[in-house]
VEXDREN-2710 file (C-alpha; in Angstrom, 1 decimal):
% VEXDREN-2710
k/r/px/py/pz
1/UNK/103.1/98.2/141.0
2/UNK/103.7/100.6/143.7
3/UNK/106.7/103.1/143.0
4/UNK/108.7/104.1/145.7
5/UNK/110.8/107.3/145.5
6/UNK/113.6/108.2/146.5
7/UNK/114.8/111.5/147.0
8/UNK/119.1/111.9/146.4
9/UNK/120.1/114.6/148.4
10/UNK/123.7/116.3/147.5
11/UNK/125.4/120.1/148.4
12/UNK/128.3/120.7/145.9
13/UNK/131.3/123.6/146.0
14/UNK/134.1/123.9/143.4
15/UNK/134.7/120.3/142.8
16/UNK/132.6/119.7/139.3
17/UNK/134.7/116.9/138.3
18/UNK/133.9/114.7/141.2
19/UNK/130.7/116.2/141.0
20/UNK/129.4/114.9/138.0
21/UNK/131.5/111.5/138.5
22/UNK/129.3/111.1/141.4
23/UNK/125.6/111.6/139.6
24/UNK/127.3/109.0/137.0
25/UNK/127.4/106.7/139.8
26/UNK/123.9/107.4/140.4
27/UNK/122.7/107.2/136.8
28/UNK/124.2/104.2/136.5
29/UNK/122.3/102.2/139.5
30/UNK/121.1/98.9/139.1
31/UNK/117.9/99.8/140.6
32/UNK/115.0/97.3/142.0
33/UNK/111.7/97.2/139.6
34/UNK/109.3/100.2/141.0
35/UNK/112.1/102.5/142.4
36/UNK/112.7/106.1/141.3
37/UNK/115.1/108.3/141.8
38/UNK/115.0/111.8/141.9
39/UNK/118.2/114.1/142.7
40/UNK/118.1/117.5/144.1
41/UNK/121.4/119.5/144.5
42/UNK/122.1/122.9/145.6
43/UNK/125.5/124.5/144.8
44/UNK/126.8/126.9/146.8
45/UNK/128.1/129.2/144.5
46/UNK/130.9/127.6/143.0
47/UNK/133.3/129.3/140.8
48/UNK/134.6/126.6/138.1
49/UNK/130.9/126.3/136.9
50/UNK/129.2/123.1/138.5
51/UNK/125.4/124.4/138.7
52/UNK/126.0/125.0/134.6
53/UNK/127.8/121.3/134.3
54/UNK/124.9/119.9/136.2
55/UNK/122.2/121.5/134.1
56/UNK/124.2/120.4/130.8
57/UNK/124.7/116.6/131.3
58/UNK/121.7/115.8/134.4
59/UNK/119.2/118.1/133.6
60/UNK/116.3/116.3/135.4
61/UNK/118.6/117.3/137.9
62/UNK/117.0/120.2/140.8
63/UNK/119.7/122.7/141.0
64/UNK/119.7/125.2/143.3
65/UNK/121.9/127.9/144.4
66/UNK/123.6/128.6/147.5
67/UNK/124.8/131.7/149.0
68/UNK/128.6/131.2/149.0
69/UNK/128.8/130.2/153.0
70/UNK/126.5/127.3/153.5
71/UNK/129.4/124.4/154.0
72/UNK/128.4/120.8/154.3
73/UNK/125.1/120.8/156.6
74/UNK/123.9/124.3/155.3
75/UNK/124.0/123.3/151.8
76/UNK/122.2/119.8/152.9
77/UNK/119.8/121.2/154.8
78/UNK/119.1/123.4/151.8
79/UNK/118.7/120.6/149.8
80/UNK/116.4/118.3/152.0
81/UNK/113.8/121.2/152.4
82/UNK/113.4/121.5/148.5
83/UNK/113.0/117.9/148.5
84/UNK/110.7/117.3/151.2
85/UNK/108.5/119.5/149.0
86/UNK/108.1/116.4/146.5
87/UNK/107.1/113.6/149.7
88/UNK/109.6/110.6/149.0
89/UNK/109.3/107.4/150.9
90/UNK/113.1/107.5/151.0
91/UNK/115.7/110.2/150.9
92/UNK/119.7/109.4/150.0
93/UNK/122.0/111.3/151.5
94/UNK/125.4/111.3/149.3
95/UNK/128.7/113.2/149.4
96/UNK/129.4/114.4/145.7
97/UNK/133.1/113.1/146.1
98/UNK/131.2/109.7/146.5
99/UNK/131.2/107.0/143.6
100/UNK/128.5/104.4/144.4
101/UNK/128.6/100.7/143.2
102/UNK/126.0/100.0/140.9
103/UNK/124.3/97.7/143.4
104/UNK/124.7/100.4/146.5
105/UNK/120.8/101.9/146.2
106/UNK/119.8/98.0/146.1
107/UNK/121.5/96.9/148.9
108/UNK/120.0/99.5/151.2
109/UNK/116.7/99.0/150.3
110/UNK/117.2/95.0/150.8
111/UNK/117.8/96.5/154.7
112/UNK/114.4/97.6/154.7
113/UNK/112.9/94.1/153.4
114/UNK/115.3/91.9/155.8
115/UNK/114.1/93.9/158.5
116/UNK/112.7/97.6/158.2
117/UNK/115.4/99.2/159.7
118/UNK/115.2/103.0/159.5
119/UNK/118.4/104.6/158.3
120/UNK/120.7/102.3/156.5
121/UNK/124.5/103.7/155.9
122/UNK/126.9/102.2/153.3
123/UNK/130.3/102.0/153.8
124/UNK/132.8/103.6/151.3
125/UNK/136.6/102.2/150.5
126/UNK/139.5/104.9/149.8
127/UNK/140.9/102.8/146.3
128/UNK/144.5/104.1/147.4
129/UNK/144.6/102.4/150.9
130/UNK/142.2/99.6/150.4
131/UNK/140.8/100.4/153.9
132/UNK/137.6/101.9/155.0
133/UNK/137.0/105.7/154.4
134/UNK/133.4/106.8/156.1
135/UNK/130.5/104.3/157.9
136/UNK/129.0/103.3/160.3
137/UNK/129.9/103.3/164.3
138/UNK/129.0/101.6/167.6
139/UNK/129.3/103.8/171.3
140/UNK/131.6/101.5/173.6
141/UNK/130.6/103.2/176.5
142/UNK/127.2/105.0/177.3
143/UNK/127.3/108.6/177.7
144/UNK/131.2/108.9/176.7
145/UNK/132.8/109.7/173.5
146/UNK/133.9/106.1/172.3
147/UNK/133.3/104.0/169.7
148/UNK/134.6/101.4/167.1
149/UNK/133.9/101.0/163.8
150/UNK/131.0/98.2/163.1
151/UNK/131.5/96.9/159.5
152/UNK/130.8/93.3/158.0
153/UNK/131.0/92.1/154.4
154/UNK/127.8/89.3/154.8
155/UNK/125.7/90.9/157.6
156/UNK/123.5/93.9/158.1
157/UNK/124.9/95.1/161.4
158/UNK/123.4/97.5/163.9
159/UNK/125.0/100.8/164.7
160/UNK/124.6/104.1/167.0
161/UNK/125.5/107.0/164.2
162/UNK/127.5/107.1/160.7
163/UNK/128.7/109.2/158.2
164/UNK/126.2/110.9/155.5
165/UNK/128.5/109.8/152.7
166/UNK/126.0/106.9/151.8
167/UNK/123.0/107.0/153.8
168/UNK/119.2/106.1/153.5
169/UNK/116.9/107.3/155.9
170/UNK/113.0/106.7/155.6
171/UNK/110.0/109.2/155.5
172/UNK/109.0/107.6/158.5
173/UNK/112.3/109.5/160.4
174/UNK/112.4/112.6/158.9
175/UNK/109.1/112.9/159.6
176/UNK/109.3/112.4/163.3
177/UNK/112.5/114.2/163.9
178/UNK/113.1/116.0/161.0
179/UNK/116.3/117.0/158.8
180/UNK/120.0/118.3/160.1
181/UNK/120.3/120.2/163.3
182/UNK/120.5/124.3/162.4
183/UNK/123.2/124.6/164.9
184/UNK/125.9/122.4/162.8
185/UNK/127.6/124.3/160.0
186/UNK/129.7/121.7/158.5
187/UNK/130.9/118.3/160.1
188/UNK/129.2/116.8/162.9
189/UNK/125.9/117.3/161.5
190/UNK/125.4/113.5/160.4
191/UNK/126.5/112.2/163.4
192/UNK/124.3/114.0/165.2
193/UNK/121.3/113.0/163.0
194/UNK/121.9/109.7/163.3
195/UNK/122.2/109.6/167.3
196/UNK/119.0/111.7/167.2
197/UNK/117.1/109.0/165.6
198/UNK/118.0/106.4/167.6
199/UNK/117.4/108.1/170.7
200/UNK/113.7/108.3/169.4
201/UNK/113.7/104.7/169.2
202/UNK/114.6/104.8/165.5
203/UNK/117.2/101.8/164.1
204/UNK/120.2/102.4/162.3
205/UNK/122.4/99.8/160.3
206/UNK/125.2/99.7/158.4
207/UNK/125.2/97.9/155.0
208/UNK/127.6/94.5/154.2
209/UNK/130.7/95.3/152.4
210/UNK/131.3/98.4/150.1
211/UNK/129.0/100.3/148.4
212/UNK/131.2/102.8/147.1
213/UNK/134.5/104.8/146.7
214/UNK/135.7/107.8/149.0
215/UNK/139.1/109.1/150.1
216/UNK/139.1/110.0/153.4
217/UNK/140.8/113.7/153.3
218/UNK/140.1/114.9/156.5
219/UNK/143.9/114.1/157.4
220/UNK/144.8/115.6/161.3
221/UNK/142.5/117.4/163.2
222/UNK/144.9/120.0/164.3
223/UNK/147.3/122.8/163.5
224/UNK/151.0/121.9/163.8
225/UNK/153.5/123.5/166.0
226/UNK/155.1/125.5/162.8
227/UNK/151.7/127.6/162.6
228/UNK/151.2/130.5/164.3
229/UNK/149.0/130.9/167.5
230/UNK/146.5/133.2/165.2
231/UNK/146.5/130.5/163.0
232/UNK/145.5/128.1/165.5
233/UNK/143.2/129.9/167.3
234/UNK/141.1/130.7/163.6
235/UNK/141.6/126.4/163.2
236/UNK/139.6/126.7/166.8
237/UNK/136.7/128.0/165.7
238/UNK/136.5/127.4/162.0
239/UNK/133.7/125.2/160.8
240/UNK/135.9/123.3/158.5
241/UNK/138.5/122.8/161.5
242/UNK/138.0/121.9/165.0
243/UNK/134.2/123.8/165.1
244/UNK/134.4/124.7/169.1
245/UNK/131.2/125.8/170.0
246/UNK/129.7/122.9/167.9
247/UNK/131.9/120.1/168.7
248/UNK/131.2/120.7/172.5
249/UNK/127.9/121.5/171.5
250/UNK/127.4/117.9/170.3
251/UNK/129.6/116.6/173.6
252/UNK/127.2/117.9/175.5
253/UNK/124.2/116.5/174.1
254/UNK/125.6/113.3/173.2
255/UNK/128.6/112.0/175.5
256/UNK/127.9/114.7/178.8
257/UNK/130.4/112.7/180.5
258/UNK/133.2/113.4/177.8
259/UNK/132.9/117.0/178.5
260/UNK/135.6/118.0/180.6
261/UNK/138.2/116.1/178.4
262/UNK/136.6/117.2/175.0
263/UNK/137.4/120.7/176.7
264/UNK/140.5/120.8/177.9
265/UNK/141.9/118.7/174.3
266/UNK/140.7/121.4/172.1
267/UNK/142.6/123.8/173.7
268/UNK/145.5/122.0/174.5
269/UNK/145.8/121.2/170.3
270/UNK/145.5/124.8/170.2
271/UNK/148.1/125.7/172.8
272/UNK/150.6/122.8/172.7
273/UNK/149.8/121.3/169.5
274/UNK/153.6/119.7/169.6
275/UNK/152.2/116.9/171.6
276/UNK/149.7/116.2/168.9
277/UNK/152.6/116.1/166.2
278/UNK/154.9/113.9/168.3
279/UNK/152.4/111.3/169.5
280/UNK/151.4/111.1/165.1
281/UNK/154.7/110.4/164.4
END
């Protein structure tokens, strides 16, 4: 029997509960006969001891260690050059605050049989809302920063980019267009990906119903009123906030005719962000 590998991708910082709830989930997969899992993780120099948790209860577990400023896609991309190392046929993108369904790795595989599609996301619940948290998304209009969510509980439905919360992308892609983008620090970096591949005439899909459990704590995407200017300006450009020169990076590459507006919003957040809170509440 032919094994196929899979490689579980995953960048961790100062959260080892969910952390190790998370390679649980992983532990715990119902997994199809001939499919192996190995999980590489690089920590980026967390503070309540994660790399030593990891080590202690998932010692197959690749650890590596970050440099204390790699954020989301640094720490990935840390990750997914370690692991290209070992040649997978798949690799498994996961956020550690993700707890996947024992059936999740199963179900995006089946993708691949029903009809090889090339990176297959899986949705993710938040428990406390009941609604979704992170997926998969369609472009309404070409060129322009639109899109609705594509989800279905019986079907494998196609999709333009998703979230790297749950998501299996095949050899075959990262060998043709390789891993994240340098230029993203943090967010952005997935959906990037994602449009990447299917502009070189890869297919992405989005799994039926839920394979997992996320809370979506992104909350609002600007600084209210009561902060300072300062404060808001440092929101700007942080990677973890509004990420200027990347988000219209992306714009630019992606959604060209979005630019203007994708301009001119960021700064009026920044400037006038009492129009954001009123139109929230």
């Amino acid at each position: 029997m032919k094994v196929t590998k899979i490689a579980v991708l995953l960048t961790t910082f100062n959260r080892v509960s969910k952390t190790l709830s998370c390679l649980n989930s992983l532990r715990n997969q119902q997994l199809p006969p001939g499919v192996e899992l190995e999980v590489f993780l690089t920590d980026d120099a967390s503070a309540d001891g994660t790399a030593d948790a990891v080590k202690r209860d998932f010692p197959a577990t690749h650890v590596f260690q970050g440099t204390g400023s790699l954020y989301w896609a640094g720490g990935m991309r840390e990750t997914w050059k370690q692991a290209r190392l070992h040649t997978p046929d798949y690799y498994l993108l996961v956020n550690d605050d993700t707890l996947l369904n024992r059936d999740a790795i199963a179900l995006l595989l089946r993708s691949s049989a029903a009809g090889t599609p090339d990176i297959c996301i899986g949705s993710t619940q938040d428990d406390a809302s009941e609604q979704i948290s992170y997926g998969g998304w369609k472009v309404s209009t070409p060129k322009r920063w639109k899109s609705e969510r594509v989800h279905s509980n019986t079907e494998y439905l196609d999709c333009d980019f998703g979230n790297a919360n749950i998501m299996l992308i095949s050899k075959q892609v990262v060998d043709s267009i390789g891993i994240l983008a340098d230029h993203f620090t943090h967010s952005l970096a997935d959906y990037d990906y994602t449009l990447r591949a299917k502009k070189a005439g890869f297919t992405v899909t989005v799994a039926p119903g839920f394979l997992g459990s996320c809370i979506d704590d992104h909350g609002n995407n600007w600084k209210s009123a009561n902060t300072t200017f300062k404060e808001r300006v440092q929101y700007l450009k942080s990677p973890k906030g509004l990420a200027y020169k990347e988000y219209l990076r992306f714009i630019k590459d992606h959604f060209p005719l979005s630019y203007p507006s994708a301009f001119v919003k960021l700064w009026m957040k920044t400037f006038f962000p009492f129009i954001w809170d009123r139109l929230k509440k």
